[in-house]
N, C-alpha and C positions, 0 to 999 in steps of 0.2 A: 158555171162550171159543170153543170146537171148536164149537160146535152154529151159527154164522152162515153161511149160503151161502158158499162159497170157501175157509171155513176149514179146515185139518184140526187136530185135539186139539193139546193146546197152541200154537196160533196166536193171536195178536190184532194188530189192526191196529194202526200205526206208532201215531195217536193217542191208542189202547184203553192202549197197551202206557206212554207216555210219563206217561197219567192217571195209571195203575195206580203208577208207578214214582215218580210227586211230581216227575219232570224235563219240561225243556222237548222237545220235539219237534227243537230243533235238537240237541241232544246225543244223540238217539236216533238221527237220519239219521246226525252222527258217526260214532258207532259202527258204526251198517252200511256207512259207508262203510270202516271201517277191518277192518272185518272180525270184531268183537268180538263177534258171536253169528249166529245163521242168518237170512234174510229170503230171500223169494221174491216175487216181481212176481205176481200173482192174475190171469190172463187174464180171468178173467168177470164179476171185478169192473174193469172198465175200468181194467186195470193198476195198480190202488192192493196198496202193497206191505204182507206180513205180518211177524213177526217173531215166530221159537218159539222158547219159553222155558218148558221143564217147570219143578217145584218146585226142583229142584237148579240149573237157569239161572237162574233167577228170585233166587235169594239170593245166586250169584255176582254179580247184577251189582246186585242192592241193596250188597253191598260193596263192588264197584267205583263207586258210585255215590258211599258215604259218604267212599271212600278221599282221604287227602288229600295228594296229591304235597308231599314236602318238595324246596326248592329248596338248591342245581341238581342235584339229579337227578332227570333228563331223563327217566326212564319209570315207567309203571305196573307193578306185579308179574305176569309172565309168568301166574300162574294167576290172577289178575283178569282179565285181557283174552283169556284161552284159550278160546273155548267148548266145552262138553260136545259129545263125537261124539254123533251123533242116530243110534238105533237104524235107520233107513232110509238113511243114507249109506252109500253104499260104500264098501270097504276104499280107502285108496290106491294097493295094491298092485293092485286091481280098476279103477280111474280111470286108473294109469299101464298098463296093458295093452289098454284102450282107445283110450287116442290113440295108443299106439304101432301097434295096427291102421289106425288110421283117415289117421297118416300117412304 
């Protein structure tokens, strides 16, 4: 899905991403609202958002997807809702040295 203007390697747009996955589009903003895998806002595509998921995200969250909360308990399994660090993220330790310059 990398080869669309705005995209980079495994990127697809929020809608690409929901086809591909058999879910609704509200449960994929869900999840990036919650934080459950990576998305970035695409400046050049008039800020329509992406959401990257290599082969390895991509089966985490088809699991998360099939997973079936039993009630009452309250949460999904920590490595369902973890997403994979992305080779281009920064360390934490690299992120938390930054803002501590910058404040």
């Amino acid at each position: 899905m990398g080869d669309m203007p705005g995209l980079e390697p495994h990127e697809y747009w929020l809608t690409d991403f929901a086809r591909l996955m058999h879910m609704p589009i509200a449960t994929v903003h869900k999840w990036q609202r919650w934080g459950w895998g990576h998305s970035r806002k695409v400046a050049v595509a008039a800020g329509r958002w992406t959401i990257w998921a290599d082969d390895e995200e991509l089966e985490r969250r088809r699991w998360l997807r099939a997973y079936k909360r039993k009630w009452p308990a309250p949460r999904y399994p920590t490595a369902l809702t973890t997403p994979k660090r992305r080779d281009d993220e920064p360390s934490p330790y690299a992120t938390s040295c930054l803002t501590a310059r910058q404040g």
